[in-house]
C-alpha positions in Angstrom: 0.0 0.0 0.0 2.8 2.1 0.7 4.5 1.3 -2.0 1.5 2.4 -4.5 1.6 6.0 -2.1 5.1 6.6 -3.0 4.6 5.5 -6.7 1.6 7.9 -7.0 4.4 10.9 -5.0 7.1 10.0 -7.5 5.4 10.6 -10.3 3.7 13.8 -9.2 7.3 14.5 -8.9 8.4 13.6 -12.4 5.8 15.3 -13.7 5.9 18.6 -11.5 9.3 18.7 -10.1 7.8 18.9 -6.9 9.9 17.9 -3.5 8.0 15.0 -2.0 8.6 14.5 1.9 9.4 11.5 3.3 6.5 8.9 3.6 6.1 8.3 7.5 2.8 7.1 9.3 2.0 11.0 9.8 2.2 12.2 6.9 -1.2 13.0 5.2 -1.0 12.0 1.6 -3.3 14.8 1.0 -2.0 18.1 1.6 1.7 17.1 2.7 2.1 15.6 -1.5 2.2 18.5 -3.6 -0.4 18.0 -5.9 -2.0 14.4 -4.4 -6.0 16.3 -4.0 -8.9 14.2 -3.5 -9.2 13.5 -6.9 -6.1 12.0 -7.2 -6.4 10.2 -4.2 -9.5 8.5 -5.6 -7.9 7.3 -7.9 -4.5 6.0 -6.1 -7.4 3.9 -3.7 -8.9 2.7 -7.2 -5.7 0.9 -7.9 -4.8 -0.1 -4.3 -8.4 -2.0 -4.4 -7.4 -3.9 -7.3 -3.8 -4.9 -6.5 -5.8 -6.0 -3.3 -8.4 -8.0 -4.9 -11.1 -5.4 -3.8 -14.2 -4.4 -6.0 -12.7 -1.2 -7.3 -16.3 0.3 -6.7 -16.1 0.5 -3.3 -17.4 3.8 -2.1 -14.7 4.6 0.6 -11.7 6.6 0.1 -9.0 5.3 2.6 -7.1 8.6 2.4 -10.0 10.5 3.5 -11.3 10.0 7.7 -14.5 11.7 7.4 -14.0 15.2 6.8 -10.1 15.6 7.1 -6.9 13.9 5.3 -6.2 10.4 7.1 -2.2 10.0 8.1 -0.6 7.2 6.2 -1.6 5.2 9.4 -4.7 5.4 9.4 -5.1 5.1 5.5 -3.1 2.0 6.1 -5.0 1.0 8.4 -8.3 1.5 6.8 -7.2 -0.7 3.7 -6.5 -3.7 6.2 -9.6 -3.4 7.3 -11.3 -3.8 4.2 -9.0 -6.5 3.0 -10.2 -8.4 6.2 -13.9 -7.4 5.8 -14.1 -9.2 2.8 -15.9 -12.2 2.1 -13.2 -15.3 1.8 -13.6 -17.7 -0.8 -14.5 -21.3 0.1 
């Protein structure tokens, strides 16, 4: 999961030339990534679902804790829990 975050920073900074800080637990993707918004964010948890096996429909937006930008924890955290949530094969 991580590793999709810092893909998603490293091309923002390809493309902008924008310094990207160190990825810790703290760090809110949106906000402390130049240029990672909502928008892209939706799209970063589009591609996390799938590498996760997740219906890429889902209407829940790890990055985002109800109305503020989740830390990496807790964005972390909230993709565990829907790994675990879902429904294991028999």
């Amino acid at each position: 999961m991580l590793a999709a975050v810092s893909a998603a920073a490293e091309a923002i900074a390809k493309t902008t030339g924008a310094s990207i800080p160190a990825l810790t637990e703290d760090l809110t993707a949106i906000g402390d990534i130049p240029n990672f918004d909502s928008v892209l964010s939706e799209d970063v948890a589009g591609e996390i679902f799938e590498a996760l096996g997740l219906p890429a429909e889902l209407d829940e937006n790890p990055f985002i804790d109800e109305n503020r930008a989740a830390t990496l924890g807790e964005t972390i955290d909230k993709f565990l829990d829907l790994v675990n949530a879902r429904p294991k094969d028999k």
